[in-house]
DSSP file (Angstrom, degrees, kcal/mol; ACC not computed):
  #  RESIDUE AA STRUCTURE BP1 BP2  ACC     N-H-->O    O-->H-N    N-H-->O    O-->H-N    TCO  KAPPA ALPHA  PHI   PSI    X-CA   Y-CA   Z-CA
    1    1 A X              0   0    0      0, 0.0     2,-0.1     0, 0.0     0, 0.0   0.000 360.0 360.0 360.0 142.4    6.4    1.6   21.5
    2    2 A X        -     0   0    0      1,-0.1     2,-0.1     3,-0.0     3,-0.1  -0.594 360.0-116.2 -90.4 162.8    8.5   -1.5   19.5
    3    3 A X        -     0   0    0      1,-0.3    -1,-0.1    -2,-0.1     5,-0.1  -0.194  52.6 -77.8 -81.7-162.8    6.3   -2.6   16.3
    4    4 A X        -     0   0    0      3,-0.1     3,-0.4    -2,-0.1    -1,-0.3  -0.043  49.0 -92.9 -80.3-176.8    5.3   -6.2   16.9
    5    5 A X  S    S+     0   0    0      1,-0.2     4,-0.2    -3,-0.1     3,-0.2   0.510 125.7  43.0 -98.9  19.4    7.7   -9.0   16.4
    6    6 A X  S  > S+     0   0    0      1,-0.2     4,-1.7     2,-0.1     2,-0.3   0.171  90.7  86.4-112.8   2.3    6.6   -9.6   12.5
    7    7 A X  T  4 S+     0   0    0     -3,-0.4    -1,-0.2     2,-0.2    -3,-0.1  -0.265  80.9  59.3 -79.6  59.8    6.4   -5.9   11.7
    8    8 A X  T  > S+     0   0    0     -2,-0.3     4,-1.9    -3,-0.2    -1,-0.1   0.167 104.3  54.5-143.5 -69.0   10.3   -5.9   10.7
    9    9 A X  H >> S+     0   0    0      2,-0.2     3,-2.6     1,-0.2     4,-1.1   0.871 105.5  57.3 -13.9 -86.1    9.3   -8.6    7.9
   10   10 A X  H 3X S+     0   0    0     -4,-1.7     4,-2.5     1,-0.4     5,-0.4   0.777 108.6  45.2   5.6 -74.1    6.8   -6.1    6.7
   11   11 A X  H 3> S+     0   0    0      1,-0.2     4,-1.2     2,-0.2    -1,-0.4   0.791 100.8  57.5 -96.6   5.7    9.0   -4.1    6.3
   12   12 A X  H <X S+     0   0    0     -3,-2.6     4,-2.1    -4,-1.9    -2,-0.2   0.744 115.4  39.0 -60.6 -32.0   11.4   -5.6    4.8
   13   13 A X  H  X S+     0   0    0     -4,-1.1     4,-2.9    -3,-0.3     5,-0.2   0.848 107.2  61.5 -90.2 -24.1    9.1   -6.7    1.8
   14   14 A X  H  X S+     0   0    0     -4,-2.5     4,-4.0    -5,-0.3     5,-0.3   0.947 113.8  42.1 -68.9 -46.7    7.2   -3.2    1.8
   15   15 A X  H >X S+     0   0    0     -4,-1.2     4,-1.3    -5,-0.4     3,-0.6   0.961 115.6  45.0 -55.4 -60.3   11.3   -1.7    0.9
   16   16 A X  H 3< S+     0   0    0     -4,-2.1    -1,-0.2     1,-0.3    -2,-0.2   0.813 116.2  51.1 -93.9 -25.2   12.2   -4.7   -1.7
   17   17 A X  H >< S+     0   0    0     -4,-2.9     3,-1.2    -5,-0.2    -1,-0.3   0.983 116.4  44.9 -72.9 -36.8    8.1   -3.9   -3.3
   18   18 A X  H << S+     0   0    0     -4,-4.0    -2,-0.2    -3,-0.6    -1,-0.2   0.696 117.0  36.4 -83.1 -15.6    9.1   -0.3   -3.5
   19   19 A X  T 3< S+     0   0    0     -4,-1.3    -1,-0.3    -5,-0.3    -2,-0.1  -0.119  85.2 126.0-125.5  49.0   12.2   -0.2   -4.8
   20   20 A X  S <> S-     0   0    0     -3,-1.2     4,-0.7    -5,-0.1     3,-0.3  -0.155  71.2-106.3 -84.0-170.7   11.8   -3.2   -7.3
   21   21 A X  H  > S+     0   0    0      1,-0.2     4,-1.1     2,-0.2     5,-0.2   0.550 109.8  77.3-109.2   5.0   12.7   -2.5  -10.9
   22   22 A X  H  > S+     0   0    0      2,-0.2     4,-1.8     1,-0.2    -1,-0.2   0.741  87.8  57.6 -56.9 -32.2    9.5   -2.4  -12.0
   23   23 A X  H  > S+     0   0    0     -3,-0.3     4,-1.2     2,-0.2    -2,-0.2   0.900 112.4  39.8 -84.9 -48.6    8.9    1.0  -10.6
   24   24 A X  H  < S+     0   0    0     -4,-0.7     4,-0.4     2,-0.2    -2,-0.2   0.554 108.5  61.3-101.7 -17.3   11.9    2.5  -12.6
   25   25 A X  H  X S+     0   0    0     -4,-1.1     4,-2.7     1,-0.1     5,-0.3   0.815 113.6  37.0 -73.0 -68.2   11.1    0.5  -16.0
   26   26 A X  H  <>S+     0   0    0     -4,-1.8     5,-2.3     2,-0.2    -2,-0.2   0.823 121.2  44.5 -68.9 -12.0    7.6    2.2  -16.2
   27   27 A X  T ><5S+     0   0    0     -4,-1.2     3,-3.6     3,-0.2    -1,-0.2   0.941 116.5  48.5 -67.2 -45.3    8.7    6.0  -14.8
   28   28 A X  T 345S+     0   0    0     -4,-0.4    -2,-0.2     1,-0.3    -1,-0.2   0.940 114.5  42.3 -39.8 -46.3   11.6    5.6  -17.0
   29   29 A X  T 3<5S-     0   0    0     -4,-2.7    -1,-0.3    -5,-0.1    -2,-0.2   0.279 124.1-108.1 -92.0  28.8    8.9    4.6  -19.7
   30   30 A X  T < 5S+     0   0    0     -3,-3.6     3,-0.2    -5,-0.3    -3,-0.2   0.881  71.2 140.9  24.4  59.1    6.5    7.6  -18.4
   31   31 A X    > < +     0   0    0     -5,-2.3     3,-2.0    -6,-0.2    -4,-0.2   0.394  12.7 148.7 -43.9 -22.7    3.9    5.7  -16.7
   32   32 A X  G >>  +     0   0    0      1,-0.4     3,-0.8     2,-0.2     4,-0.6   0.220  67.5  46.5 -44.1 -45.8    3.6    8.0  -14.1
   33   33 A X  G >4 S+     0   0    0      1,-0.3     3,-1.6    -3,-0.2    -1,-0.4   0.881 108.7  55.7 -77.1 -41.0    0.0    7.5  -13.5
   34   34 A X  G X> S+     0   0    0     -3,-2.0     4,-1.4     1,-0.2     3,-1.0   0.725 104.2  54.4 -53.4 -36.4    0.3    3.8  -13.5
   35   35 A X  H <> S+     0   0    0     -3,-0.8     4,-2.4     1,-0.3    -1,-0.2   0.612 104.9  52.2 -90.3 -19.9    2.8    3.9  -10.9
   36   36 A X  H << S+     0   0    0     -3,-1.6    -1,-0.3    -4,-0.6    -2,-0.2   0.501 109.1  53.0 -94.9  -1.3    0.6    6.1   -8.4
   37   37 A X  H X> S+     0   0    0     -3,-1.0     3,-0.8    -4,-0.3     4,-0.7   0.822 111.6  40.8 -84.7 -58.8   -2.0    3.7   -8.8
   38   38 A X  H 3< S+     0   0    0     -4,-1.4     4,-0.5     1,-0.2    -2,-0.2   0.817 114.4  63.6 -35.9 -45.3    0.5    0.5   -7.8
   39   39 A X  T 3< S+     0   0    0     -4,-2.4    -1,-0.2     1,-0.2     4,-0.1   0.770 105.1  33.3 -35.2 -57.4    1.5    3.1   -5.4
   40   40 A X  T X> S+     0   0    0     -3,-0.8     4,-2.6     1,-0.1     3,-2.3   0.668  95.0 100.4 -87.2 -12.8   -1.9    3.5   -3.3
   41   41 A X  H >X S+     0   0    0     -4,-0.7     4,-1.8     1,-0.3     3,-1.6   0.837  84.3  46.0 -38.0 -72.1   -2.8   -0.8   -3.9
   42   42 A X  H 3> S+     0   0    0     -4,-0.5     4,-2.2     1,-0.3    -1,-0.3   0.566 107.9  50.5 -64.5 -20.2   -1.6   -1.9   -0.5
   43   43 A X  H <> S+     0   0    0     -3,-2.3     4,-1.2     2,-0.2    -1,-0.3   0.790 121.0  46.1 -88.2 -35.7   -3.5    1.2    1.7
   44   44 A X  H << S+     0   0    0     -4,-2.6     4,-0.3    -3,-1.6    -2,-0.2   0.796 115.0  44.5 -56.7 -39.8   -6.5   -0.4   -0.6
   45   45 A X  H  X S+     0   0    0     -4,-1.8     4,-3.0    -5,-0.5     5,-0.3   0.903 112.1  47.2 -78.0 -55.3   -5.7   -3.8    0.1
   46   46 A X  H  X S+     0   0    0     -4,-2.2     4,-0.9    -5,-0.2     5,-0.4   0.870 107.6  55.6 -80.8  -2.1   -5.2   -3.6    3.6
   47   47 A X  H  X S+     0   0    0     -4,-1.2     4,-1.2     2,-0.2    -1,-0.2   0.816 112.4  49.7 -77.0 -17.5   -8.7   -1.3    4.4
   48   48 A X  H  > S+     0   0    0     -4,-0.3     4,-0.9     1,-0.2    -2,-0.2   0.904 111.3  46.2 -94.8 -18.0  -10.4   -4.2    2.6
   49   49 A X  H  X S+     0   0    0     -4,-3.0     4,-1.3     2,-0.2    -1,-0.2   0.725 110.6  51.6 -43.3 -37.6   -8.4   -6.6    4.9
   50   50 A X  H  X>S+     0   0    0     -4,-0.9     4,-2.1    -5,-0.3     5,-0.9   0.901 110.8  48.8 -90.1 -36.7   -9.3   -4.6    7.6
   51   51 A X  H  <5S+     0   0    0     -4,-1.2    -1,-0.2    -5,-0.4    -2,-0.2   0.907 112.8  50.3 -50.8 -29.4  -13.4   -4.7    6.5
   52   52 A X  H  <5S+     0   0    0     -4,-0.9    -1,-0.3     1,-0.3    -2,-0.2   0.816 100.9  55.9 -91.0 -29.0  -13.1   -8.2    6.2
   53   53 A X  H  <5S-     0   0    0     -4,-1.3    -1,-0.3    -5,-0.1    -2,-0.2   0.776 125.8-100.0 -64.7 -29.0  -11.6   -8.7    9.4
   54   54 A X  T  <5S+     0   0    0     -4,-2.1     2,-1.8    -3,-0.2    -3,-0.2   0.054  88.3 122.0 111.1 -13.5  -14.9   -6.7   11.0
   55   55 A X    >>< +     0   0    0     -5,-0.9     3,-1.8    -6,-0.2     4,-1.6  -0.422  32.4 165.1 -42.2  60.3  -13.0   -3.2   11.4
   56   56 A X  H 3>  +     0   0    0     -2,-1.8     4,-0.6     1,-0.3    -1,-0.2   0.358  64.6  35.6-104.0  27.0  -15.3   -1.6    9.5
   57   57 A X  H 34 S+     0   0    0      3,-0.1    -1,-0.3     2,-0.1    -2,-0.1   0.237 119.4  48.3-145.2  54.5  -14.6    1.8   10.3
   58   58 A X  H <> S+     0   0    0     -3,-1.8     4,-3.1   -11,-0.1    -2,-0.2   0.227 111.8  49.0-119.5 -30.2  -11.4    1.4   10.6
   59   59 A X  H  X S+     0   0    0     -4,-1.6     4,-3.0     2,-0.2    -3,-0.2   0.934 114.7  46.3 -80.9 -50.7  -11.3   -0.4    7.4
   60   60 A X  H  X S+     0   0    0     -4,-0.6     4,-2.1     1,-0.2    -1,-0.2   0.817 104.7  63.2 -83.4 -12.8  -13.6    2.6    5.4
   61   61 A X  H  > S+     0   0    0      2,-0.2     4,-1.9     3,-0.1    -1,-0.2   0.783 108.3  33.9 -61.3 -18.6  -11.5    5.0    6.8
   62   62 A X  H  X S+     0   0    0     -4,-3.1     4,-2.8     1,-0.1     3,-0.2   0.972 121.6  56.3 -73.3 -38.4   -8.1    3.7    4.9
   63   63 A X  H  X S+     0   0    0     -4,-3.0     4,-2.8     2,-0.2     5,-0.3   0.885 110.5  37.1 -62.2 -48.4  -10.6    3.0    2.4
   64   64 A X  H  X S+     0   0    0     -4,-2.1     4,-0.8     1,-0.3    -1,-0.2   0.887 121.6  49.8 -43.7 -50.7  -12.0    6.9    2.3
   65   65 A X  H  X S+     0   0    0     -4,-1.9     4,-2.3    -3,-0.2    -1,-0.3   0.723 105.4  53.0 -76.3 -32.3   -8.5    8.0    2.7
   66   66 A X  H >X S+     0   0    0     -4,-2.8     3,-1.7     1,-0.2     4,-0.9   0.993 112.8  48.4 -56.1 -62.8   -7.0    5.9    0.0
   67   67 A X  H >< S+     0   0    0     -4,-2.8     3,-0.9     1,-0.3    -2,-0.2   0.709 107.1  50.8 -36.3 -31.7   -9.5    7.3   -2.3
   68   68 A X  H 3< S+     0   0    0     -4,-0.8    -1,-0.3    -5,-0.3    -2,-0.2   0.662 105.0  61.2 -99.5 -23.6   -9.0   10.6   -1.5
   69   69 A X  H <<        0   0    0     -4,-2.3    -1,-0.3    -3,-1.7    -2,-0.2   0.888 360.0 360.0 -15.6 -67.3   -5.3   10.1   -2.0
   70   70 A X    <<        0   0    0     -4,-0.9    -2,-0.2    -3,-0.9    -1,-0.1   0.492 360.0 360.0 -73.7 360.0   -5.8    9.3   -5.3
């Protein structure tokens, strides 16, 4: 199956958020745990996206599953 025709955006910004320099100033500065927290935001963000949307148990399972990540 092809993603949709705005998932290739997506991921283009998901790459340029993950490999920004932000992420290598704080491991560099041992952050570590701050960084696994930045890390998990967006699986957080989008289950409350999803809730909001009316998915809601599509939305508390990323929610469950972020937590349970963390």
């Amino acid at each position: 199956m092809l993603p949709a025709r705005g998932s290739w955006l997506g991921i283009v910004g998901a790459l340029a958020f993950g490999f920004s320099s932000y992420f290598f100033v704080i491991l560099e500065a041992g952050h570590n745990s701050k960084a696994n927290a930045v890390g998990y935001m967006p699986m957080v963000l989008g289950a409350v996206y999803e809730l909001y949307r009316g998915r809601k148990l599509l939305g508390a399972a990323l929610l469950a599953l972020s937590w349970a990540c963390r």
